[in-house]
ZADO-1210 file (C-alpha; in nm, 4 decimals, padded with zeros to 6 digits):
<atoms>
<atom x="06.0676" y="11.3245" z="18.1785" code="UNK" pos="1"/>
<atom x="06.1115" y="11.5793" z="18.4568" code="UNK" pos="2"/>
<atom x="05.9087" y="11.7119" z="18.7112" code="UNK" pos="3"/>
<atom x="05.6788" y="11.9878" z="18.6301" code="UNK" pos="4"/>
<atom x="05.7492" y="12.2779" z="18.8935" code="UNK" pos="5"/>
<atom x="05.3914" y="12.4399" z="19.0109" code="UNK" pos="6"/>
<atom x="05.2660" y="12.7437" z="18.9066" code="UNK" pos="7"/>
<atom x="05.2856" y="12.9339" z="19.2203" code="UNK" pos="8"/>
<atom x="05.0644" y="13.2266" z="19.0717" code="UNK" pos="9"/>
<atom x="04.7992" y="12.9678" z="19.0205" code="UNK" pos="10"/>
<atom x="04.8488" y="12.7703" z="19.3433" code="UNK" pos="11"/>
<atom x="04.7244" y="13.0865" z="19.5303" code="UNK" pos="12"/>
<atom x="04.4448" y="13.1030" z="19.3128" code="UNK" pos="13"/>
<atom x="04.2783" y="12.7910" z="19.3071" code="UNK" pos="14"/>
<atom x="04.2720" y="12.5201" z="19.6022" code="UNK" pos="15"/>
<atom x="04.1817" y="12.1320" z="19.5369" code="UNK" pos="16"/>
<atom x="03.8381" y="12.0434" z="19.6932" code="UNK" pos="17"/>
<atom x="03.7417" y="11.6860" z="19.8936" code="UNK" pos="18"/>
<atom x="03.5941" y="11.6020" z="19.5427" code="UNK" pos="19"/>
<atom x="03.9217" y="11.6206" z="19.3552" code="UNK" pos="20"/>
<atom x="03.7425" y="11.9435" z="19.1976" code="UNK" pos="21"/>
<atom x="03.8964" y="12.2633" z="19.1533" code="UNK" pos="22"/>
<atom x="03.7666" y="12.5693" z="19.3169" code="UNK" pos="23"/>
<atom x="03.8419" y="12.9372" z="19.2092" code="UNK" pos="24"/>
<atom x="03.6932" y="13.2652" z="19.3110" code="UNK" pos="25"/>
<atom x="03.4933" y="13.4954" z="19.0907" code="UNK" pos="26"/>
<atom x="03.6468" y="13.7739" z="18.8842" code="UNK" pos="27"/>
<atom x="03.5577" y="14.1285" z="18.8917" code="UNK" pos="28"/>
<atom x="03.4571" y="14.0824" z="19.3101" code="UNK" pos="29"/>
<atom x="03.7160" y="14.3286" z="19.4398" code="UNK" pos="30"/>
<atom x="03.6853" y="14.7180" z="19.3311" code="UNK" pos="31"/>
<atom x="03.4809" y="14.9865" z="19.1324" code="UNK" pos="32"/>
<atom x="03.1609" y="14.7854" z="19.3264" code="UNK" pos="33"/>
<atom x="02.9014" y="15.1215" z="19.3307" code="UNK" pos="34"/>
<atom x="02.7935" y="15.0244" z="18.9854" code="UNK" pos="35"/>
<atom x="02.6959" y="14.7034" z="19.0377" code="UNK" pos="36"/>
<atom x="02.3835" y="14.5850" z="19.1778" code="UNK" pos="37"/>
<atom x="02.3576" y="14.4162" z="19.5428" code="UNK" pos="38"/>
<atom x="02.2352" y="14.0655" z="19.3899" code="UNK" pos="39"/>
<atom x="02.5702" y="14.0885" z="19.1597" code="UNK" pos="40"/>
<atom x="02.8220" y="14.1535" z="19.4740" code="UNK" pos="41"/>
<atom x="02.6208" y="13.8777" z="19.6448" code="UNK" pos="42"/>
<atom x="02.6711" y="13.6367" z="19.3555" code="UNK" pos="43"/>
<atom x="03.0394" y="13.7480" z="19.3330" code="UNK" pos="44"/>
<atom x="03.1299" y="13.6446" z="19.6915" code="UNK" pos="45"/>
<atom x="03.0204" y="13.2809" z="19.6423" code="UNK" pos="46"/>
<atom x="03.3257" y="13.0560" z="19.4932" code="UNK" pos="47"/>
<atom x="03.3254" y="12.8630" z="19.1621" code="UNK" pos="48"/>
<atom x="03.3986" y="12.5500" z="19.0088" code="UNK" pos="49"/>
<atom x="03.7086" y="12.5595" z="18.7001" code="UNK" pos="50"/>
<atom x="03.5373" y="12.4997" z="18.4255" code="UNK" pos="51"/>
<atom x="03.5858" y="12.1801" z="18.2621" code="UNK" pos="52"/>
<atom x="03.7232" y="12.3570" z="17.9249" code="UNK" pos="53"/>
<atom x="04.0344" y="12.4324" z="18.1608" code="UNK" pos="54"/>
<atom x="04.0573" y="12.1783" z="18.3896" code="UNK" pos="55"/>
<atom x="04.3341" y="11.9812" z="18.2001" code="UNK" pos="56"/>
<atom x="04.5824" y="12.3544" z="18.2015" code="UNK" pos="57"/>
<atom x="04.4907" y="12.4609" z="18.5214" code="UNK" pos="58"/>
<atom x="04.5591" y="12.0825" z="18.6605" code="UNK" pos="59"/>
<atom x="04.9262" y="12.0540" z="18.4844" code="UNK" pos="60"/>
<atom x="05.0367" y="12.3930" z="18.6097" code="UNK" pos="61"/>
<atom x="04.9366" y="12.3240" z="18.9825" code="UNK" pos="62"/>
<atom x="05.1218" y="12.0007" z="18.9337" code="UNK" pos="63"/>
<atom x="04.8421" y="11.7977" z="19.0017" code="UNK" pos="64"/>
<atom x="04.7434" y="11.4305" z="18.7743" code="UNK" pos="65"/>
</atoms>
């Protein structure tokens, strides 16, 4: 079988923790802010754990096992 080439798209996205866990930022963070409330932007700066639904995809395309 060959080697899977990483998804370079993704690798920028999401960075392997300690934990083996996967960490990601939070969508919708980044313009057209003055609508939302203060406690949303706060909420929107903290990163996330992938969810486990997508852990196996997101795992095979940054080439990790």
């Amino acid at each position: 079988m060959p080697k899977l080439k990483t998804h370079k798209a993704t690798a920028k996205r999401i960075k392997q923790r300690g934990s083996k866990s996967l960490k990601r930022r939070h969508a919708f963070g980044d313009h057209f802010l003055g609508k939302r409330s203060t406690k949303r932007k706060r909420q929107l700066r903290k990163n996330e754990a992938v969810s486990s639904a997508n852990m196996k995809n997101v795992r095979r395309s940054l080439g990790l096992k």
